[in-house]
FILUMTOR-823605 format. One record per residue (C-alpha): x, y, z; residue number from 0; residue in three letters. Coordinates in steps of 0.5 Angstrom, whole numbers. Example, Ala and Ser with C-alpha at 12.3 -4.5 7.8 and 13.67 -1.06 7.14 Angstrom:
    px    py    pz   n res
    25    -9    16   0 ala
    27    -2    14   1 ser
# end
This chain:
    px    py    pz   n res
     0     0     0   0 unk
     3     6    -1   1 unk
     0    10     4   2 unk
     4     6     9   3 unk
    11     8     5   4 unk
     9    15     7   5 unk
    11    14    13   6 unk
    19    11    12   7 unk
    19    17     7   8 unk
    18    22    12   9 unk
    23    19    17  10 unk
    28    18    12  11 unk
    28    26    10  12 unk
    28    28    17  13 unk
    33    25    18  14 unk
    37    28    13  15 unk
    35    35    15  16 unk
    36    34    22  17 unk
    43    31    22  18 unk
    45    36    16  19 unk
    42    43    20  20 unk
    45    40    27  21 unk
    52    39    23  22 unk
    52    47    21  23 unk
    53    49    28  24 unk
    56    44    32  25 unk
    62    43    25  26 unk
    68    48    30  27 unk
    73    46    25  28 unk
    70    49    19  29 unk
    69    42    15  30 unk
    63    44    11  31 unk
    63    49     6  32 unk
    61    55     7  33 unk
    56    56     1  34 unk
    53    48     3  35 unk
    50    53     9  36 unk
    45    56     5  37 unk
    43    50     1  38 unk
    41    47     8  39 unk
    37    53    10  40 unk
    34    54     4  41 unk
    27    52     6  42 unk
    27    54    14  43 unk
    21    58    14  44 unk
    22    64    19  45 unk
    29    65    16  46 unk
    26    64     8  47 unk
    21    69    10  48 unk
    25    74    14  49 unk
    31    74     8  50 unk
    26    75     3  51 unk
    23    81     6  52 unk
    31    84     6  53 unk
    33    82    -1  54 unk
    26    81    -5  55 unk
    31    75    -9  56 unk
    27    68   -12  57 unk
    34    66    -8  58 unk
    31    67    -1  59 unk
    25    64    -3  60 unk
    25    58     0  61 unk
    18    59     5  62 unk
    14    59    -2  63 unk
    15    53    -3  64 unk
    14    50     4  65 unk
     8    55     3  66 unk
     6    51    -4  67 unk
     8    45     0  68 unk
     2    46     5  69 unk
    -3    48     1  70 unk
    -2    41    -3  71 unk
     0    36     3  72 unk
    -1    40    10  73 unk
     4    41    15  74 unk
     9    37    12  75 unk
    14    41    14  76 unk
    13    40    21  77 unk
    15    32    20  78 unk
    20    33    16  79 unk
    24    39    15  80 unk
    23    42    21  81 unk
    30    40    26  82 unk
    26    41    33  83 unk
    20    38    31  84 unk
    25    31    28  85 unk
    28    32    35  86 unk
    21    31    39  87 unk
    20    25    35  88 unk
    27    22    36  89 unk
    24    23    44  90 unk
    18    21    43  91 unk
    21    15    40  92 unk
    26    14    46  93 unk
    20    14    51  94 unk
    16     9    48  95 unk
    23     5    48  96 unk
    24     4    55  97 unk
    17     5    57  98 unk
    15    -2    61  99 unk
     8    -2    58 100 unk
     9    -2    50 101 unk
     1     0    48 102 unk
     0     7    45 103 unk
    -2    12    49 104 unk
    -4    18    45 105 unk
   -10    20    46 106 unk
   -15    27    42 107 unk
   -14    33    45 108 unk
   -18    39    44 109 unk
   -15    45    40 110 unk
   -12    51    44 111 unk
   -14    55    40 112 unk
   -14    62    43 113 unk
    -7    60    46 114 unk
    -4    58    39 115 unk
    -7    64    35 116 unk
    -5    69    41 117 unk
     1    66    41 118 unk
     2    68    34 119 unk
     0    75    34 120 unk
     3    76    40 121 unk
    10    72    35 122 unk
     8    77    29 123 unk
     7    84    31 124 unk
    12    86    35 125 unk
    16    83    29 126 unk
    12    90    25 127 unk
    14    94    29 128 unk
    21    93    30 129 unk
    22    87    36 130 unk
    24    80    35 131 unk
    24    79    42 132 unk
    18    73    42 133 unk
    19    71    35 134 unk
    26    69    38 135 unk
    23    66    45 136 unk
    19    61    40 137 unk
    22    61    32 138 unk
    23    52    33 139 unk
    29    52    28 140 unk
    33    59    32 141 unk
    32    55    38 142 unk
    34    48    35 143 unk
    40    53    33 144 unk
    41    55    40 145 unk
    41    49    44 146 unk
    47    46    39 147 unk
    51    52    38 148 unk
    50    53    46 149 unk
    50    46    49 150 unk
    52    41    44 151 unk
    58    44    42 152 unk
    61    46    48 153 unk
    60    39    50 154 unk
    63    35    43 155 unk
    69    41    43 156 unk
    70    37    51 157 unk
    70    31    47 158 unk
    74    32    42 159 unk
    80    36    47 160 unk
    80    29    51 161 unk
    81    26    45 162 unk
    86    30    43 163 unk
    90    30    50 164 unk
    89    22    51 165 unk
    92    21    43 166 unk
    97    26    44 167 unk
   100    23    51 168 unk
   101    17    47 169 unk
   105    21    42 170 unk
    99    21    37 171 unk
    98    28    34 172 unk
    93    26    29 173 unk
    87    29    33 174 unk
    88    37    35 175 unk
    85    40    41 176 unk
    80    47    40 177 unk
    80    53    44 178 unk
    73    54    47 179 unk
    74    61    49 180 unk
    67    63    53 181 unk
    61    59    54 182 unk
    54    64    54 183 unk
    51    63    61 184 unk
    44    66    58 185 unk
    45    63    52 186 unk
    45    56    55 187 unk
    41    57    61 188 unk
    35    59    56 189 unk
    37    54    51 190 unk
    36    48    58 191 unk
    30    51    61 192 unk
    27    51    53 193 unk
    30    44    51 194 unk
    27    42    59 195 unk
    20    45    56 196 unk
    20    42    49 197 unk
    22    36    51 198 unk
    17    34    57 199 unk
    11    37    52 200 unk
    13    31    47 201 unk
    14    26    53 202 unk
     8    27    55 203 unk
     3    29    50 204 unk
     6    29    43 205 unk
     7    35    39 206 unk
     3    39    43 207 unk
     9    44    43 208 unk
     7    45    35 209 unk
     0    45    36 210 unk
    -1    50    41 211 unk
     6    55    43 212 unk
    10    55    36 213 unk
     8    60    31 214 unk
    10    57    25 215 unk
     6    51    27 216 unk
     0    55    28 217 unk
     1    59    22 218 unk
     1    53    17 219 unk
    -4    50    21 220 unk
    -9    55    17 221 unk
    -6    54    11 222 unk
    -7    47    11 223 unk
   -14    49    12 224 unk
   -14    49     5 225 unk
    -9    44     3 226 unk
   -12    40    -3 227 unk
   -10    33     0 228 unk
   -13    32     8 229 unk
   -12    26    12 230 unk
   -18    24    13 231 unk
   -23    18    16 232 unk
   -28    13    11 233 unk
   -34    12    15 234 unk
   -35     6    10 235 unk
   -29     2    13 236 unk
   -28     6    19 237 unk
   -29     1    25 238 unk
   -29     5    31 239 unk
   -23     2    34 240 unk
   -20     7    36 241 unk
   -13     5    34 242 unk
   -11    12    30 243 unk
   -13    16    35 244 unk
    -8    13    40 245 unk
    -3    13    36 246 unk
    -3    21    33 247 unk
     3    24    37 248 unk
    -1    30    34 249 unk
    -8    29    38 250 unk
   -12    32    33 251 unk
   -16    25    31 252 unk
   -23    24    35 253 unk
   -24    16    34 254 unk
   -32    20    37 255 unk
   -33    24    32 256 unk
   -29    20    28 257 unk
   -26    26    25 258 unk
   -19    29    23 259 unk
   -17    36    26 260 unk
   -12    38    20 261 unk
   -10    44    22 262 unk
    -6    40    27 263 unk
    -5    35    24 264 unk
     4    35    22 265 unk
     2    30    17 266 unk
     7    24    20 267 unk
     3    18    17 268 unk
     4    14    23 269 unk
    -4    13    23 270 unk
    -3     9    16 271 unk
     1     4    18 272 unk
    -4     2    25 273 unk
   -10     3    22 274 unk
   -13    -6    20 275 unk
   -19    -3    16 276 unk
   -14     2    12 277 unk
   -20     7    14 278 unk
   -16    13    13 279 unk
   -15    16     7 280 unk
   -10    22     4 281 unk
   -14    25    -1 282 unk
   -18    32    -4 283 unk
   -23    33     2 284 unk
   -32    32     0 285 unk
   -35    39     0 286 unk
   -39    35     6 287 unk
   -39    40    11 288 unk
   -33    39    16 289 unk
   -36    37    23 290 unk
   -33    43    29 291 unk
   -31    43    35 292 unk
   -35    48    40 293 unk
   -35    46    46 294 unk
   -35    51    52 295 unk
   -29    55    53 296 unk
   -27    53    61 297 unk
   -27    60    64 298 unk
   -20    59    68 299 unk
   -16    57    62 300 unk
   -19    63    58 301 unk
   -17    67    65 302 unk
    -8    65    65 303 unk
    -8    66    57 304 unk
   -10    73    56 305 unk
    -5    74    63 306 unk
     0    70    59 307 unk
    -1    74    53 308 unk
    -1    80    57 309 unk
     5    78    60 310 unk
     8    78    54 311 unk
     6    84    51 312 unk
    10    88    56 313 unk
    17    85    56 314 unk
    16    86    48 315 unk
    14    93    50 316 unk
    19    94    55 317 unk
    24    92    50 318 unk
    23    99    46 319 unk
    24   102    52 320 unk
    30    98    53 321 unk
    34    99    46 322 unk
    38   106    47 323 unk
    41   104    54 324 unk
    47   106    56 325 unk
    52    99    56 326 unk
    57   101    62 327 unk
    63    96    62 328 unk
    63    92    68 329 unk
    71    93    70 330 unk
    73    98    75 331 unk
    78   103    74 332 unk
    81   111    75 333 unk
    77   113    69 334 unk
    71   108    67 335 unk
    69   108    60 336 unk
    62   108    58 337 unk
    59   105    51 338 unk
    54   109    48 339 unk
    52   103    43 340 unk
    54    96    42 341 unk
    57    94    35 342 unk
    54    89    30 343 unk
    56    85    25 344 unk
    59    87    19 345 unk
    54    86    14 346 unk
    49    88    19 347 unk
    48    95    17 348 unk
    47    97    24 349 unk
    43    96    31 350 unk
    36    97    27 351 unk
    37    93    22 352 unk
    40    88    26 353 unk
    36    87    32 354 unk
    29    88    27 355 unk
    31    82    23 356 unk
    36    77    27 357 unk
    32    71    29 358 unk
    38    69    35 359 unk
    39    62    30 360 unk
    47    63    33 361 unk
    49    61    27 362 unk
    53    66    25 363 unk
    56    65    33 364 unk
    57    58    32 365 unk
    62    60    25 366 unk
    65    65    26 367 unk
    73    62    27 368 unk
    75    68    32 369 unk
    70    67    37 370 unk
    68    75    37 371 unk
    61    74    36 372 unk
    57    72    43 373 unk
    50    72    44 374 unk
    48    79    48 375 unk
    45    80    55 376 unk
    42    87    55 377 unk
    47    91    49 378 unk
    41    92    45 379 unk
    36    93    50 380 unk
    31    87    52 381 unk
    28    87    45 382 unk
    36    85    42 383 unk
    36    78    48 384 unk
    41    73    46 385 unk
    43    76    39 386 unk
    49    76    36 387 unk
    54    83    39 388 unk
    62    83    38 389 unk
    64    81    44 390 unk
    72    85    44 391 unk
    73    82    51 392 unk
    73    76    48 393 unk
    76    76    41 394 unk
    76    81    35 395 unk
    74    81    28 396 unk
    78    78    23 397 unk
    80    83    18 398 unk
    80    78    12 399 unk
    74    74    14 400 unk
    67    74    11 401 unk
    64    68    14 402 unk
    58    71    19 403 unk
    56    75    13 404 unk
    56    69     8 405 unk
    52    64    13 406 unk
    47    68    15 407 unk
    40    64    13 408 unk
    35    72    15 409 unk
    38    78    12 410 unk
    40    80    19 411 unk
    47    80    16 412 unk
    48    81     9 413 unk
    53    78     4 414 unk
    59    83     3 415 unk
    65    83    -1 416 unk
    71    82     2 417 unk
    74    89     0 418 unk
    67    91     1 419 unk
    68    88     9 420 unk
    75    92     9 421 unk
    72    98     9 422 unk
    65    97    13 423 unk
    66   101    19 424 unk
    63    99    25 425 unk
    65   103    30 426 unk
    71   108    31 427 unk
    76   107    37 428 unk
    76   111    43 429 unk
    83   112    47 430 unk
    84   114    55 431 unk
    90   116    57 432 unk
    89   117    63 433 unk
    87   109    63 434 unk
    94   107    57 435 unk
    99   103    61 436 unk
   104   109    58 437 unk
   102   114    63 438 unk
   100   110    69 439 unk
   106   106    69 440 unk
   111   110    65 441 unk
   112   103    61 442 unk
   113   102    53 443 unk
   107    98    50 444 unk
   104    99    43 445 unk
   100    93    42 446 unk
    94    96    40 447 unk
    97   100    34 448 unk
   101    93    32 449 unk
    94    89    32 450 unk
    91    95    28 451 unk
    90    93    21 452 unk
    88   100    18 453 unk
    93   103    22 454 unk
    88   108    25 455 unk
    92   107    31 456 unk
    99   110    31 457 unk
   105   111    36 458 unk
   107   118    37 459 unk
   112   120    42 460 unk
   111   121    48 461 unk
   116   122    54 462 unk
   124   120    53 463 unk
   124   114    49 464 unk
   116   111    50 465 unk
   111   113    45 466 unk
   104   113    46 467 unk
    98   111    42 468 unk
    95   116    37 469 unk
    88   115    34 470 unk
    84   118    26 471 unk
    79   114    27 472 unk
    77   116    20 473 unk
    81   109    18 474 unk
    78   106    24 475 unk
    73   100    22 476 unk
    72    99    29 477 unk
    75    90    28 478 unk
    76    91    36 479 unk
    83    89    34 480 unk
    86    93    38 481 unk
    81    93    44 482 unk
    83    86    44 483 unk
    90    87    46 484 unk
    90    93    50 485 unk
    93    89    57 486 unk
    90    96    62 487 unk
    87    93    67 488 unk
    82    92    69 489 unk
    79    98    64 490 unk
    81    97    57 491 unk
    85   105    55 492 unk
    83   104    48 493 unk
    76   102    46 494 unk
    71   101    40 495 unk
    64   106    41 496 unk
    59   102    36 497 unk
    56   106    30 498 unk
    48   106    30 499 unk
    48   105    23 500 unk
    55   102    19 501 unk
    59   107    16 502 unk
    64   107    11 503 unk
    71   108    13 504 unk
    77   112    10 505 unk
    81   108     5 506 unk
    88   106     9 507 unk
    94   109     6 508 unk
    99   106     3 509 unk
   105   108     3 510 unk
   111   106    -2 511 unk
   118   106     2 512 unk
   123   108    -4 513 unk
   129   103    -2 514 unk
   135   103    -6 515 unk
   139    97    -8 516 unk
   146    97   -10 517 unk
   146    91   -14 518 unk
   154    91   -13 519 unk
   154    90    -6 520 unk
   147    86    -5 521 unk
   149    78    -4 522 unk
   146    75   -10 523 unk
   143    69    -6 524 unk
# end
């Protein structure tokens, strides 16, 4: 039959999907090629969606073709392309495994509607006004993503570093270790309690998750509404045994009313392999009127939503609020510094654009081979949460690399050049002399002007023999370069203040050192 083939079609697919999107994040030692990440990502919905919007490119199209998808099939993108929704399956799997009782244990669930729709306009409108604050709480591949980059990576990088050591005491170099240089304490504490989350909702009633809090769940739960083929009961071979309906992870078959609740259906296909009587059909529906659900709303459960959703409101609303803080450095010292703005990924056009589009996938944080990328606190406010900032106490921007411009799935950072990236400026630097080890400790240095790609920092003289920085922050691109190096403690004396919006830098002089050779006295070899 070829409906039961549907089932081991699906798992395969998802299978795929899930191991090569897990991959892109937890692949520390770049052995995937960078154009592979938007082939993956082609067909992830909010990141599709959100490029889209920022690019208008048939390139960035992938959500219409998930949109297409539904429209034919159903939910078939939550079965089978969605890494999170695979990861419920693969727990529901496991549960059912070590359970003692091996009977099914699914049963009908009555539709959270005022939840679901709430919780998606609660997830979109914020996003046209500027915040994606909720959507980043409940987008499931930008979760899937924080749960590999903030949890699974760190874990598979101790792995591979004891490997490495254990090899290397053996004399075996094969296996090399890598430098973990931070560990998100907000990324990974959201990414436990929402795994936690995720993972008890599908042990205990299957993928609630996807038909009552997430989004994208909901959203194509209306489309499918008018999908052309629907999962669907033949009342002429139905025997009422009630097998589908324990079987449905989903919970939208009522064996009662011998009915399939469609827009909650993720098209899984597990019924079709259960049912004895092969009373299921996949097909375009009758123009019988569809039987609806109508039972009294319970007033209580009414009552914690609209408190849940109000709730939520508000920290989208304090998130505008938050946006123009003042960012204070946490290090103590003669002369604090302050930081007005904090800077955003090359590519990213600035704090608007950026905190406006990124979904918080930590892809970019995950790729980025100097580690400067970190997800941020409150650097951008409430509304910016576990975004990517550069973090210049951690690392610095690459002069030569394009790799977060290159992977970003949303349009948050967009495709530069890499003359283009060279000259995007960020930020301009700021110098403290009164913080520079120069003054206070009369002692040489210069280590921001030798890191300075640019060379918008340069050395004067200063007293006797030691010389201090100079900055012409017109050729500054704000990489952090020099930030990064400065060894005053605890107060960095040169620091690179954030551009709101990313400018262009003065073109670095390049000046020709005229050398003549006496070709007589140079020794030929």
């Amino acid at each position: 039959m070829l409906l039961a083939r549907l089932k081991k079609i699906r798992i395969a697919v998802s299978i795929l999907f899930f191991l090569f999107t897990a991959v892109l994040f937890l692949d520390f030692k770049s052995y995937i090629p960078i154009t592979a990440h938007k082939y993956i990502l082609y067909v992830q919905f909010v990141p599709s969606l959100l490029k889209f919007v920022n690019v208008l490119s048939i390139a960035a199209a992938g959500f219409i073709f998930i949109i297409i998808l539904t429209l034919l099939f159903g939910r078939v993108y939550c079965s089978t392309i969605c890494p999170l929704g695979t990861l419920q399956d693969i727990a529901i799997y496991i549960t059912r495994k070590f359970r003692k009782k091996k009977k099914n244990r699914f049963r009908y669930l009555r539709p959270q509607n005022l939840l679901r729709y709430s919780l998606l306009a609660l997830a979109v409108i914020p996003v046209l006004f500027g915040s994606m604050f909720v959507l980043d709480l409940l987008d499931p591949y930008s979760n899937f993503g924080k749960i590999n980059s903030n949890l699974l990576r760190p874990v598979l990088v101790f792995l591979n570093n004891s490997a490495a050591y254990t090899l290397e005491s053996f004399k075996n170099y094969s296996l090399y270790p890598f430098e973990l240089r931070t560990i998100s304490l907000l990324g990974a504490g959201f990414s436990v309690l929402f795994l936690a989350f995720v993972l008890w909702m599908s042990v205990a009633k299957g993928r609630l998750y996807c038909n009552s809090v997430c989004p994208v769940g909901t959203l194509l739960g209306l489309i499918s509404r008018f999908s052309i083929f629907k999962i669907a009961i033949d009342q002429t071979k139905c025997k009422g045994c009630g097998i589908c309906e324990r079987t449905c992870k989903s919970g939208c078959i009522d064996n009662k009313t011998r009915s399939v609740d469609f827009s909650r259906c993720v098209s899984c296909f597990n019924c079709f392999n259960v049912c004895p009587s092969e009373g299921l059909t996949y097909e375009k529906p009758s123009k019988e009127k569809e039987t609806v659900d109508l039972k009294e709303t319970d007033t209580k459960k009414r009552e914690f939503i609209f408190k849940t959703s109000a709730y939520l409101v508000g920290l989208s609303g304090l998130a505008f609020m938050q946006q123009k803080k003042v960012i204070k450095s946490y290090k103590k010292n003669s002369v604090p510094t302050f930081k007005q703005n904090p800077l955003t990924p090359p590519g990213s056009r600035g704090i608007d654009h950026f905190t406006s589009t990124c979904t918080a996938c930590h892809l970019c944080v995950s790729a980025c081979p100097a580690q400067v990328l970190q997800p941020a606190y409150l650097e951008y406010g409430l509304r910016g949460m576990m975004q990517p900032h550069m973090d210049y106490m951690t690392s610095f921007c690459q002069y030569e690399c394009t790799i977060c411009t290159d992977v970003c799935p949303n349009g948050a950072i967009l495709p530069l050049t890499l003359e283009t990236k060279k000259l995007t400026q960020l930020g301009k630097v700021k110098f403290v002399k009164d913080d520079c080890i120069v003054k206070t400790e009369n002692t040489d240095c210069g280590a921001c002007s030798e890191h300075c790609p640019t060379k918008a920092v340069n050395m004067v003289p200063y007293k006797g023999k030691l010389s201090i920085p100079e900055v012409k922050d017109e050729y500054c691109i704000g990489c952090g370069a020099c930030e990064y190096a400065c060894p005053a403690r605890p107060y960095k004396a040169i620091y690179v203040e954030g551009n709101p919006k990313h400018l262009i830098a003065k073109k670095p002089e390049v000046k020709k050192i005229d050398q003549k050779v006496d070709y007589k006295e140079d020794f030929p070899f």
